[in-house]
py3Dmol code that shows the C-alpha trace and the ligand (Angstrom):
import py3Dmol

protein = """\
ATOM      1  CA  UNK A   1       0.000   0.000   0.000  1.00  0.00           C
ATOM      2  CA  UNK A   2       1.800   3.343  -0.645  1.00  0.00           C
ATOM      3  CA  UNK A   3       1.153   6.480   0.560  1.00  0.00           C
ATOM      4  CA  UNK A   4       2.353   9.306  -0.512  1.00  0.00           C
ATOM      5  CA  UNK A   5       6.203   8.994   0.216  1.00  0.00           C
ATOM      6  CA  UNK A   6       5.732   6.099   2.479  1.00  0.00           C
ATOM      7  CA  UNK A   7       4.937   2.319   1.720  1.00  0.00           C
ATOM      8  CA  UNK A   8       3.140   0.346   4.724  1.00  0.00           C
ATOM      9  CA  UNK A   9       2.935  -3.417   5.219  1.00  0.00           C
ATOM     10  CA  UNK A  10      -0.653  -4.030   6.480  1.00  0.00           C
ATOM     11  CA  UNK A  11       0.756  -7.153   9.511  1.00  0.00           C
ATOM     12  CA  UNK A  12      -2.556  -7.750  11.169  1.00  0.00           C
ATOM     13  CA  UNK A  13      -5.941  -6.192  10.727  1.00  0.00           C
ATOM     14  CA  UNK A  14      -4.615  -3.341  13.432  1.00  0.00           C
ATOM     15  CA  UNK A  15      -0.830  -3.317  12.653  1.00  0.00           C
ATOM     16  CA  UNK A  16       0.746  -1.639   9.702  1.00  0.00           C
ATOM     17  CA  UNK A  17       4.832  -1.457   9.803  1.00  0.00           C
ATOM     18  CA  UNK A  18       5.867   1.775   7.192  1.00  0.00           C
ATOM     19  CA  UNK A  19       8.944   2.486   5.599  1.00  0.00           C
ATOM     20  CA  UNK A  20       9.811   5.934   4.197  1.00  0.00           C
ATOM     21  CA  UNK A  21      10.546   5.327  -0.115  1.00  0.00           C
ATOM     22  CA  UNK A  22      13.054   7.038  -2.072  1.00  0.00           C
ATOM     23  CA  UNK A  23      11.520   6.279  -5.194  1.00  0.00           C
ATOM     24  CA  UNK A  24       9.353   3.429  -7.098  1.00  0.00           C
ATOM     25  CA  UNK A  25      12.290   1.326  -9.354  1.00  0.00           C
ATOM     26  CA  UNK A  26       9.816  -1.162 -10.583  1.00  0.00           C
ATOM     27  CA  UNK A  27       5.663  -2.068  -9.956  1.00  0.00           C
ATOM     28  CA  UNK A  28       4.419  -4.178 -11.979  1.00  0.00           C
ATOM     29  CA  UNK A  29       2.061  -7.797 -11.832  1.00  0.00           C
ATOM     30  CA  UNK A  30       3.102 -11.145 -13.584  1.00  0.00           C
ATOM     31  CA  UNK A  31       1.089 -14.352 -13.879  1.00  0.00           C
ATOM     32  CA  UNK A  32       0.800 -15.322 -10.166  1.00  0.00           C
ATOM     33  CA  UNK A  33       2.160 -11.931  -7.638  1.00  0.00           C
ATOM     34  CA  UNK A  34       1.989  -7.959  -7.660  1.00  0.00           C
ATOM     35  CA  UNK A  35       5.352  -7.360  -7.558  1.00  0.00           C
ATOM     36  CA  UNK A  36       7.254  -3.787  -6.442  1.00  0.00           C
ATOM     37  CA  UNK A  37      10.957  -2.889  -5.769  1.00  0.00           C
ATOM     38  CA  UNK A  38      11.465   0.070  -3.953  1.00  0.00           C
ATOM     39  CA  UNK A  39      14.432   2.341  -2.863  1.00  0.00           C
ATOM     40  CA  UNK A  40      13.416   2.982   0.952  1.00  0.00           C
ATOM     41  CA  UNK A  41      15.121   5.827   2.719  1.00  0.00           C
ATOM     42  CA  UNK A  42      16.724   3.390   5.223  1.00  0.00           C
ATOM     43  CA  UNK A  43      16.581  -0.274   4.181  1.00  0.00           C
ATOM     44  CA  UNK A  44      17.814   0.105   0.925  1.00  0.00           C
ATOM     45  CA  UNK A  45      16.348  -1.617  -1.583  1.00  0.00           C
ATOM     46  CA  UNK A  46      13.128  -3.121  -1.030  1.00  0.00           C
ATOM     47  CA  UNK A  47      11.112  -6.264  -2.919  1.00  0.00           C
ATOM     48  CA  UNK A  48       7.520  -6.695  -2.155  1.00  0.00           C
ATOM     49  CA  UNK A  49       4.935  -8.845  -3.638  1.00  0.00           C
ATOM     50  CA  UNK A  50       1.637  -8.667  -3.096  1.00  0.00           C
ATOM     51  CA  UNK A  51       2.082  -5.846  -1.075  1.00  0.00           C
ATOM     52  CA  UNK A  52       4.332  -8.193   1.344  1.00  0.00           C
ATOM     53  CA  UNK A  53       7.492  -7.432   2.156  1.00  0.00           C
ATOM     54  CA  UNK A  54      10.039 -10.386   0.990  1.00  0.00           C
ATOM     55  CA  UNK A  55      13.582  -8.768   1.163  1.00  0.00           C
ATOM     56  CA  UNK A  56      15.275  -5.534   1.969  1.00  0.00           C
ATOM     57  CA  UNK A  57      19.104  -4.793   1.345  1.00  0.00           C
ATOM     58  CA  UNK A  58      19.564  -3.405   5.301  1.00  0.00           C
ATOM     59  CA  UNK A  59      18.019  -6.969   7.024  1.00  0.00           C
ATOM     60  CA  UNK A  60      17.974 -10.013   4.282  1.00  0.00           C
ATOM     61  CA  UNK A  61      21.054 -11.321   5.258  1.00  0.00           C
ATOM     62  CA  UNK A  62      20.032 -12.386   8.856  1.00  0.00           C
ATOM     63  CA  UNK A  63      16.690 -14.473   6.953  1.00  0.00           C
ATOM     64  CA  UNK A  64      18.946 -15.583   4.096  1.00  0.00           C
ATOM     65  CA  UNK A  65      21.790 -16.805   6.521  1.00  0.00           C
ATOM     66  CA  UNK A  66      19.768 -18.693   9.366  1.00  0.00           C
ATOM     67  CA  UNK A  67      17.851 -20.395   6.509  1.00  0.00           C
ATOM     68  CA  UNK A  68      20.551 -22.073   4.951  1.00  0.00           C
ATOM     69  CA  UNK A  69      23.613 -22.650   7.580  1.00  0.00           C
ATOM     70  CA  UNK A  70      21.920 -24.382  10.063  1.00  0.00           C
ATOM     71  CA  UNK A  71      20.867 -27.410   7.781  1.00  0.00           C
ATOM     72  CA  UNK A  72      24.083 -27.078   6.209  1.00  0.00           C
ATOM     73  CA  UNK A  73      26.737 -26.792   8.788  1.00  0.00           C
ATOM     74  CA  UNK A  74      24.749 -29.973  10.203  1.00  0.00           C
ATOM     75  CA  UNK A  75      24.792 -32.644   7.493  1.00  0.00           C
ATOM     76  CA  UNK A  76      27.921 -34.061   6.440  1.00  0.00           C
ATOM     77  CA  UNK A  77      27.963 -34.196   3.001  1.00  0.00           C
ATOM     78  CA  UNK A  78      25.309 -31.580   1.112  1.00  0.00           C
ATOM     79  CA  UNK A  79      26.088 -32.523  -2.008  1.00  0.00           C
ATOM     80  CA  UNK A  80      22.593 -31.458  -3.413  1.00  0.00           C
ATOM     81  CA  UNK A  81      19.938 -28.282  -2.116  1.00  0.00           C
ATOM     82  CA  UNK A  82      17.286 -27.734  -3.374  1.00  0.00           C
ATOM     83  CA  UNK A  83      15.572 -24.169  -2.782  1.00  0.00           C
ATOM     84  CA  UNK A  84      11.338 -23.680  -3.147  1.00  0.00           C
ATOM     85  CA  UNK A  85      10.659 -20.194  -3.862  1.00  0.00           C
ATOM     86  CA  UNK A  86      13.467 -18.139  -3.391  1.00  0.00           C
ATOM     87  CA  UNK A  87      13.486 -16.720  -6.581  1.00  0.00           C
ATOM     88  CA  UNK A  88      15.285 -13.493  -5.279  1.00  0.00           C
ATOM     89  CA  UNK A  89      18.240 -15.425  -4.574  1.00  0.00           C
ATOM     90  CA  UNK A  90      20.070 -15.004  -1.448  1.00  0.00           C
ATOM     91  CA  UNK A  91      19.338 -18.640  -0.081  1.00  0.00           C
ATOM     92  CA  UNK A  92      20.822 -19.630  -3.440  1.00  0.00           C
ATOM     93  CA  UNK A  93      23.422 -16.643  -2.162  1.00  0.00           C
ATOM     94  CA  UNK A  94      24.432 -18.597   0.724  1.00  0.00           C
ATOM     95  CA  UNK A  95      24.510 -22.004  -0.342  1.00  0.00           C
ATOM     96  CA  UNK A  96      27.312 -21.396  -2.794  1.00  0.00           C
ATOM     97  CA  UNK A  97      29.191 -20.081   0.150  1.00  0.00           C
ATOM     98  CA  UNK A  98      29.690 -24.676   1.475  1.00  0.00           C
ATOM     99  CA  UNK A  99      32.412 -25.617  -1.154  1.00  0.00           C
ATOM    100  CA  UNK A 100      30.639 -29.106  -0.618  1.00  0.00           C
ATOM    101  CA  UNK A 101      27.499 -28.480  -2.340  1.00  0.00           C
ATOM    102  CA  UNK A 102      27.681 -29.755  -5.818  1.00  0.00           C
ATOM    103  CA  UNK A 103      24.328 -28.487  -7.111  1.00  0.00           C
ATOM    104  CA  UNK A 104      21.514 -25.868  -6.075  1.00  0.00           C
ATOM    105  CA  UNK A 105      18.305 -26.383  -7.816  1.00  0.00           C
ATOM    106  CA  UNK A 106      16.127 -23.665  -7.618  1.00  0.00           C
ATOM    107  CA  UNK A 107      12.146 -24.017  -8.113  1.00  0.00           C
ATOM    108  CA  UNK A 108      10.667 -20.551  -8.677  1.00  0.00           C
ATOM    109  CA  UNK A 109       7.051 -20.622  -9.945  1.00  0.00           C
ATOM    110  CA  UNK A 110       7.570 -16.927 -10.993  1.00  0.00           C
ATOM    111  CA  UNK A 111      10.121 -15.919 -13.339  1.00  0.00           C
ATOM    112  CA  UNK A 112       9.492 -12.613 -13.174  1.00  0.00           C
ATOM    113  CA  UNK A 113      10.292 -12.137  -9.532  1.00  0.00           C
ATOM    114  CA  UNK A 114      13.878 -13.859 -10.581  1.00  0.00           C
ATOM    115  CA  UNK A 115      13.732 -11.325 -13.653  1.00  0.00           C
ATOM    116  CA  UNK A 116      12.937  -8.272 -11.569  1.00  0.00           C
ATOM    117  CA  UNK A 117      16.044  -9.890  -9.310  1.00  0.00           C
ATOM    118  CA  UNK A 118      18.606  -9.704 -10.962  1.00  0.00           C
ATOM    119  CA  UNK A 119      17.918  -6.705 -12.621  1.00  0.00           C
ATOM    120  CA  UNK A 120      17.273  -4.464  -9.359  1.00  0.00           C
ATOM    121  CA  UNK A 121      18.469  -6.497  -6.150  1.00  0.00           C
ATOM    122  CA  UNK A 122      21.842  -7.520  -6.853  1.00  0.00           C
ATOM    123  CA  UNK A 123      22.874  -8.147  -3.448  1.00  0.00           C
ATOM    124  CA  UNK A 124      20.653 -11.084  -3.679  1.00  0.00           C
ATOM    125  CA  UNK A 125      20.803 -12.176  -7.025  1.00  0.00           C
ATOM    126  CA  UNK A 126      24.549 -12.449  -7.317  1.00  0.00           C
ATOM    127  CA  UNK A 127      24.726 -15.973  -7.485  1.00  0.00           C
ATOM    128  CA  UNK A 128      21.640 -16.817  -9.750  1.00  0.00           C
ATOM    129  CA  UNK A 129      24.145 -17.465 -12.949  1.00  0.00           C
ATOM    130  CA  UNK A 130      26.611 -19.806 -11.069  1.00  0.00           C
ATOM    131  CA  UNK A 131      27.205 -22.817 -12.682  1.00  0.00           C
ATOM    132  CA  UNK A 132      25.564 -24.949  -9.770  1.00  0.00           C
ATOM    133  CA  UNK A 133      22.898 -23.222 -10.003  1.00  0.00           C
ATOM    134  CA  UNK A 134      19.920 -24.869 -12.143  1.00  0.00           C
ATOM    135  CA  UNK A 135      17.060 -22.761 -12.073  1.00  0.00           C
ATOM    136  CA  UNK A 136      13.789 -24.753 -12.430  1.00  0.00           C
ATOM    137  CA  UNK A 137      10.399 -22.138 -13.290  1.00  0.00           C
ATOM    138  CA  UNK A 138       8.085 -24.546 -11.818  1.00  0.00           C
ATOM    139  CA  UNK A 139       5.323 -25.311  -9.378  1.00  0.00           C
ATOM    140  CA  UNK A 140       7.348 -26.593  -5.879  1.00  0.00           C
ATOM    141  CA  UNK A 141       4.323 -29.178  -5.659  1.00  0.00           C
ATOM    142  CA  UNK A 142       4.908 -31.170  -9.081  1.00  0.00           C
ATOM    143  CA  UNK A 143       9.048 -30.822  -9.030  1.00  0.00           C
ATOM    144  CA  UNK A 144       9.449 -32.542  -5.742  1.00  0.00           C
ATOM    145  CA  UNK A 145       6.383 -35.464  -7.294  1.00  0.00           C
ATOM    146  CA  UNK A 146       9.081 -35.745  -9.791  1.00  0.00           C
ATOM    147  CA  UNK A 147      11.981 -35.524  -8.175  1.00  0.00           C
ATOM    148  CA  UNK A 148      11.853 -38.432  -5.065  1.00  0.00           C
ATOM    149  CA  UNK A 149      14.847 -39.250  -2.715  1.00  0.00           C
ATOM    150  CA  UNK A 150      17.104 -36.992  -4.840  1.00  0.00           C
ATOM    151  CA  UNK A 151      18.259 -34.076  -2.216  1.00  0.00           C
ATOM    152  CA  UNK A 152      20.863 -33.767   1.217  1.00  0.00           C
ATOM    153  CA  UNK A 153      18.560 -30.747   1.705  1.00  0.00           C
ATOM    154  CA  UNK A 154      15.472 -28.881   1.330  1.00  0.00           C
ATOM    155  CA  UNK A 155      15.131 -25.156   1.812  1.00  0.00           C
ATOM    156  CA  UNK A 156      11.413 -23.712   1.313  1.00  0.00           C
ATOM    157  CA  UNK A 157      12.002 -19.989   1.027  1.00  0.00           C
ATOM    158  CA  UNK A 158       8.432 -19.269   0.421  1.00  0.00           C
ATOM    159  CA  UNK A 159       6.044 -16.349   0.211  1.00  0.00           C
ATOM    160  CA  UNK A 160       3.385 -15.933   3.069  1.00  0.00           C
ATOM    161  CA  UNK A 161       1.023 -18.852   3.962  1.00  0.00           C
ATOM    162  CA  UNK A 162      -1.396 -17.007   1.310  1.00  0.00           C
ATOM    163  CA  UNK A 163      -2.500 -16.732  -2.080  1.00  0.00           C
ATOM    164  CA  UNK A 164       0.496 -19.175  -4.210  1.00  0.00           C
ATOM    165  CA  UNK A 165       2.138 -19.722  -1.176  1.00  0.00           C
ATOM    166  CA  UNK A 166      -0.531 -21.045   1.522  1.00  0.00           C
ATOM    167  CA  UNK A 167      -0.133 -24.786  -0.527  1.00  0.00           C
ATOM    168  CA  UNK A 168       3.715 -24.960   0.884  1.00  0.00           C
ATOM    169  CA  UNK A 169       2.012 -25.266   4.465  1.00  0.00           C
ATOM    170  CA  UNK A 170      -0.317 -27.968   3.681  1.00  0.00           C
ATOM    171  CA  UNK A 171      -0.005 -31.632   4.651  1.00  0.00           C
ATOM    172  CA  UNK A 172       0.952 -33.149   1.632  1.00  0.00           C
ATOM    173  CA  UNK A 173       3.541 -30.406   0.867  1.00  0.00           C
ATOM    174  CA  UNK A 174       5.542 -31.660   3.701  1.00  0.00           C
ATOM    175  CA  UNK A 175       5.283 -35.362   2.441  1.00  0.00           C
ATOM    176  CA  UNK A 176       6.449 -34.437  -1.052  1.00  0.00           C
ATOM    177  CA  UNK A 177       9.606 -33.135   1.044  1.00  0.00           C
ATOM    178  CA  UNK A 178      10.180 -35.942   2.629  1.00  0.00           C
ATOM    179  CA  UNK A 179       9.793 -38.145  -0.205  1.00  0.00           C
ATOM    180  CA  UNK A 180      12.083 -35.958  -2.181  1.00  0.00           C
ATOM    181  CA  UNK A 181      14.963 -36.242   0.343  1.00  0.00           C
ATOM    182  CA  UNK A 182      17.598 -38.618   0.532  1.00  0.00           C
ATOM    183  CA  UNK A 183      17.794 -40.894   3.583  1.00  0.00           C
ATOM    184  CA  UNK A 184      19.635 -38.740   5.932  1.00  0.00           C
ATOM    185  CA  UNK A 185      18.185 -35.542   4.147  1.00  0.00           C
ATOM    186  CA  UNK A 186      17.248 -32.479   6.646  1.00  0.00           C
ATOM    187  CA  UNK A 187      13.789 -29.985   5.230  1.00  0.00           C
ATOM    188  CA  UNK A 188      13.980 -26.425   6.537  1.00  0.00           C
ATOM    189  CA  UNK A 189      11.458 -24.248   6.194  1.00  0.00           C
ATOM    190  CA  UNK A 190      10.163 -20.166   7.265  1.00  0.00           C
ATOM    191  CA  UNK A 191       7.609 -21.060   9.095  1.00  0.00           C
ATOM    192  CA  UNK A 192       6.112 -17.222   9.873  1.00  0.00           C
ATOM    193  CA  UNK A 193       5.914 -15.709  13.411  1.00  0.00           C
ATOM    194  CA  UNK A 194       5.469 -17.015  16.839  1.00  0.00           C
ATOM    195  CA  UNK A 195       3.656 -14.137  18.058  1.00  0.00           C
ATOM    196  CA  UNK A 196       0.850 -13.936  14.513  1.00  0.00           C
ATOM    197  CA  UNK A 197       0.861 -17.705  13.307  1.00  0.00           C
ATOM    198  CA  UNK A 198       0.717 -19.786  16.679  1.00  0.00           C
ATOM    199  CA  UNK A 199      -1.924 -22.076  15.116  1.00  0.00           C
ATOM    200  CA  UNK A 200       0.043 -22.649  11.796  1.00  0.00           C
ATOM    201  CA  UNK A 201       3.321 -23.485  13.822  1.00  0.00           C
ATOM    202  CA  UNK A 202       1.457 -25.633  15.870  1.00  0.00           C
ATOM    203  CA  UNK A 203       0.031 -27.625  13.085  1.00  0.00           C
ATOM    204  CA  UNK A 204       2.806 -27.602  10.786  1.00  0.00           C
ATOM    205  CA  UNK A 205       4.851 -28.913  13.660  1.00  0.00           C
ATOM    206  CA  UNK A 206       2.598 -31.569  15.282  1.00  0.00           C
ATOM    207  CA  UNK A 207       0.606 -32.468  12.222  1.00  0.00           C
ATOM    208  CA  UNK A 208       2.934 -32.936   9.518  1.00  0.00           C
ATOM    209  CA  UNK A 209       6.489 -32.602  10.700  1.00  0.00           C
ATOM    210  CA  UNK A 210       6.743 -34.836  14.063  1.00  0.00           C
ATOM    211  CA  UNK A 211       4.500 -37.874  12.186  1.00  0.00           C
ATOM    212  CA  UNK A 212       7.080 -37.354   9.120  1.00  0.00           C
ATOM    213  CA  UNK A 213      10.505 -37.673  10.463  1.00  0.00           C
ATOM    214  CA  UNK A 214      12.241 -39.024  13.200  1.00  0.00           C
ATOM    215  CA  UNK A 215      13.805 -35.728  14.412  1.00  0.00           C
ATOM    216  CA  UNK A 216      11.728 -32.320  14.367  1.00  0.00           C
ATOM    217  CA  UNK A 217      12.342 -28.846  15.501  1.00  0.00           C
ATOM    218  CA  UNK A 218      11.909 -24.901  15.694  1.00  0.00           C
ATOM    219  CA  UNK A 219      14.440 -22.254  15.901  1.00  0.00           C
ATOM    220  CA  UNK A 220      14.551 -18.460  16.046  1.00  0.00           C
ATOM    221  CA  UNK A 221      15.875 -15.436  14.787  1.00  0.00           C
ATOM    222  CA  UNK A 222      15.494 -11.865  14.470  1.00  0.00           C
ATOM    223  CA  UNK A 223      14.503  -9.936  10.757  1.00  0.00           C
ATOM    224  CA  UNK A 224      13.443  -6.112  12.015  1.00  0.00           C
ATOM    225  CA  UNK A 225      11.006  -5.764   8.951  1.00  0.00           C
ATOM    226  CA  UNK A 226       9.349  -9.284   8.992  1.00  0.00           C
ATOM    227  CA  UNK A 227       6.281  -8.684  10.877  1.00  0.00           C
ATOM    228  CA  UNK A 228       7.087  -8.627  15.206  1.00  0.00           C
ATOM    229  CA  UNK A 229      10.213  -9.365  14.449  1.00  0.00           C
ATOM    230  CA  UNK A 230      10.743 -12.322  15.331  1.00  0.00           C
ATOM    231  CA  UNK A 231      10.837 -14.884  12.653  1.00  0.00           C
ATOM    232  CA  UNK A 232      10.606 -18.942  13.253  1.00  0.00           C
ATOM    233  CA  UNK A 233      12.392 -21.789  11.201  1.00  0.00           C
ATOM    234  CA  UNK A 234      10.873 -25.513  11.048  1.00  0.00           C
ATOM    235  CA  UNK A 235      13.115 -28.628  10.579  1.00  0.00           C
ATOM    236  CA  UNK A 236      12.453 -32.162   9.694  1.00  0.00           C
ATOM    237  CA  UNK A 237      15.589 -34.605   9.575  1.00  0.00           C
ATOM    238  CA  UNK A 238      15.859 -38.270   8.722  1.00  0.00           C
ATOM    239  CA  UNK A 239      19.328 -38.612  10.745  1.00  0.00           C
ATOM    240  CA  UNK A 240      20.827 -35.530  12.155  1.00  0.00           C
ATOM    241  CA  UNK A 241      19.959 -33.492  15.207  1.00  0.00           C
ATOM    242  CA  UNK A 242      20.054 -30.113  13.811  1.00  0.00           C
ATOM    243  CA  UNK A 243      21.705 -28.477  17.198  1.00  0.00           C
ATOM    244  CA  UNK A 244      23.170 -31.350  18.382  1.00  0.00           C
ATOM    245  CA  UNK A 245      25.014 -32.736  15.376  1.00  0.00           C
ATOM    246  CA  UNK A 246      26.702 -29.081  14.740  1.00  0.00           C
ATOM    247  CA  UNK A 247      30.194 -29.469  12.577  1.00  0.00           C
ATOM    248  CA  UNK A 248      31.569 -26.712  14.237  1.00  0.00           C
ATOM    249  CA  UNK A 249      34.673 -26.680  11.857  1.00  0.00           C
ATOM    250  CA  UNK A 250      31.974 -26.036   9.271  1.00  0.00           C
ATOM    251  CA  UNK A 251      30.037 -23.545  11.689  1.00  0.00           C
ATOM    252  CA  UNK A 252      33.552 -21.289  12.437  1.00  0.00           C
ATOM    253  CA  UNK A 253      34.323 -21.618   8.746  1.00  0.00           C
ATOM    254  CA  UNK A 254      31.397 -19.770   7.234  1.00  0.00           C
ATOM    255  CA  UNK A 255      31.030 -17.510   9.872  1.00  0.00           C
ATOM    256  CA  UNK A 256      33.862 -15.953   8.482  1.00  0.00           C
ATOM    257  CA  UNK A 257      31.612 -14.917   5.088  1.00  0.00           C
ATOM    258  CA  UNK A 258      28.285 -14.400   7.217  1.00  0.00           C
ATOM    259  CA  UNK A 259      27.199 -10.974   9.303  1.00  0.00           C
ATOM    260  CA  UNK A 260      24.514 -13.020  11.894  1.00  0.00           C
ATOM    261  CA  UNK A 261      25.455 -16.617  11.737  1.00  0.00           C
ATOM    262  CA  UNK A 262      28.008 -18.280  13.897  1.00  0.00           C
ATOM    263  CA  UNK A 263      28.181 -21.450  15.993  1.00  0.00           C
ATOM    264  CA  UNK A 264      27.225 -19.989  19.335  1.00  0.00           C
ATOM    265  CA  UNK A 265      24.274 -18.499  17.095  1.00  0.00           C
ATOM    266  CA  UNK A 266      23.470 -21.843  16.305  1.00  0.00           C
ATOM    267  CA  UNK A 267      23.234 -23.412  19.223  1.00  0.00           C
ATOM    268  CA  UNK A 268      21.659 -20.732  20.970  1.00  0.00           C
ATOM    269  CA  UNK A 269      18.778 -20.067  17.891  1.00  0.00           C
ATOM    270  CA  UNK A 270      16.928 -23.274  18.977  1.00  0.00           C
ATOM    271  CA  UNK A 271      16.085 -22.217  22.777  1.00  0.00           C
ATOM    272  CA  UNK A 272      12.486 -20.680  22.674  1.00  0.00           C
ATOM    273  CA  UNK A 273      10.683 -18.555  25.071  1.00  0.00           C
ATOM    274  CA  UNK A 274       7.571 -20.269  26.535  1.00  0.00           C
ATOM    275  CA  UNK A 275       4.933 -18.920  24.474  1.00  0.00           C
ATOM    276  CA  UNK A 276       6.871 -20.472  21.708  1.00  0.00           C
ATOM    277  CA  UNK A 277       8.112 -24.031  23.336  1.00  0.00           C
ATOM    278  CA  UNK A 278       4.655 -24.081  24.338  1.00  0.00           C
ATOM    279  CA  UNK A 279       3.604 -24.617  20.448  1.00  0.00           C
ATOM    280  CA  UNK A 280       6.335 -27.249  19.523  1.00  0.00           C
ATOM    281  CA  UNK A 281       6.147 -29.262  23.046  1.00  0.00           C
TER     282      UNK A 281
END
"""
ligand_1 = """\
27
LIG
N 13.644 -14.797 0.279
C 12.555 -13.908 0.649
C 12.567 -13.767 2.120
O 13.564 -13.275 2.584
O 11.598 -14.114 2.774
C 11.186 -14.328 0.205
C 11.073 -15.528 -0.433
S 10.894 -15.563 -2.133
C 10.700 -14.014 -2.765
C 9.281 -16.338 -2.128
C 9.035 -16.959 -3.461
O 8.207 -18.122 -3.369
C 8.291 -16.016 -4.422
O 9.198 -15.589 -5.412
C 7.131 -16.851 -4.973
O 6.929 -16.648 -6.356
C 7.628 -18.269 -4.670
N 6.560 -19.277 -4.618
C 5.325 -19.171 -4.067
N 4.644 -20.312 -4.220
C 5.464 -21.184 -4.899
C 5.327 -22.525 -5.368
N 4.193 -23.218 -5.180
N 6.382 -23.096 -6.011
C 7.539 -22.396 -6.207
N 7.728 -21.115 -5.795
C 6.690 -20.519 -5.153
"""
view = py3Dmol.view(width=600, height=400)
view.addModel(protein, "pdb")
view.setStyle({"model": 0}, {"cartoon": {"style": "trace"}})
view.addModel(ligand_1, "xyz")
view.setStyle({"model": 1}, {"stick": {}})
view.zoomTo()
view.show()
């Protein structure tokens, strides 16, 4: 929603968050999103679609980062990620940053937001013409039907649980994860905020994750313009604890090319405050 110099989030029914804009660089709509990119006083560069924010220059590294180094500074040999949504690219960003990873497939069901991506958010994008990088414009749903037991890891770095992106929160979603992993594979997802979506983390985590895989769990961090804040991360894992089983040479190597993630981050992300234990308990 813009208003005059400003454009506002609308969080709840009661809650807008606004951010003071430069100047409009692109507004447009394809196929499946409304789609802006804006150049805020103070967060830099902004993407929104559907009037949602999805990244800004000053704060996507913290989302970006604690999306992909957990998983991968846990498994031993992520050889193949695979990325749902994502299309701006920084979990693509920092997935190239484990030598070990051999290939990144990422499965965008919007060119244009990987379009408007590379052509305006650069910070994110940077990556999106790697050679590991094989970008797949498809539905999330029918890639992972056709694609079973084939990835270390799973990283759903998807829109808000509405419009396109409400079906990566649904039931079967979660199996066609599971199925698409190999057999120690590890599924991270966003999975919203603790304080606006306790029902969704509640059934996302009782009702699909713990009957899918052996080892299930939430962890937290901290993304100023996601709405309250504070931003949770689900993980299903056919063999490795996702705290416990840290590589810590792996953890203390990559912190050297991240600006939030580090080991003690990682082990400390995964303690909740009651309110949120309370959902995943
Ligand atoms: N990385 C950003 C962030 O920091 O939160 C936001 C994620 S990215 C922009 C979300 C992407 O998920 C969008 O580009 C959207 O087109 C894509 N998406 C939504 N539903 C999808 C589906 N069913 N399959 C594949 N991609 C989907």
């Amino acid at each position: 929603m813009r208003y005059k110099d400003w454009f506002y989030e609308q969080q709840t029914e009661n809650q807008r968050i606004g951010f003071r804009i430069k100047e409009t660089i692109y507004s447009g709509y394809s196929k499946y999103q409304k789609i802006d990119v804006y150049e805020t006083e103070e967060q830099g560069r902004m993407l929104t679609l559907d009037d949602l924010i999805m990244v800004s220059e000053k704060f996507e590294f913290v989302y970006h980062e604690m999306l992909t180094h957990i998983p991968l500074c846990v498994h031993t040999n992520p050889e193949k990620v695979l990325v749902i949504g994502g299309g701006d690219g920084g979990t693509v960003r920092e997935i190239l940053k484990h030598d070990e990873v051999k290939k990144a497939v990422l499965c965008e069901i919007d060119k244009e937001v990987i379009d408007k991506s590379k052509e305006y958010l650069p910070f994110t994008s940077s990556q999106l013409d790697n050679p590991k990088v094989d970008i797949r414009i498809q539905d999330g749903f029918k890639y992972l039907k056709d694609n079973k037991s084939k990835f270390d890891i799973i990283l759903v770095d998807s829109t808000d649980p509405v419009g396109e992106g409400a079906k990566l929160f649904e039931k079967d979603f979660y199996q066609l994860c599971h199925d698409a992993l190999s057999e120690d594979g590890m599924l991270v997802f966003q999975s919203e905020s603790p304080f606006l979506h306790k029902d969704l983390i509640k059934d996302v985590f009782h009702q699909r994750l713990e009957q899918l895989f052996d080892i299930s769990s939430l962890y937290l961090s901290f993304i100023p313009d996601y709405p309250m804040g504070m931003w949770s991360f689900g993980v299903g894992s056919k063999k490795y604890h996702p705290k416990n089983d840290l590589i810590t040479e792996k953890a203390d190597k990559i912190a050297k090319n991240t600006r939030y993630y580090n080991k003690d981050i990682h082990k400390a992300c995964f303690a909740l405050p009651n309110f949120v234990k309370e959902l995943v308990d």
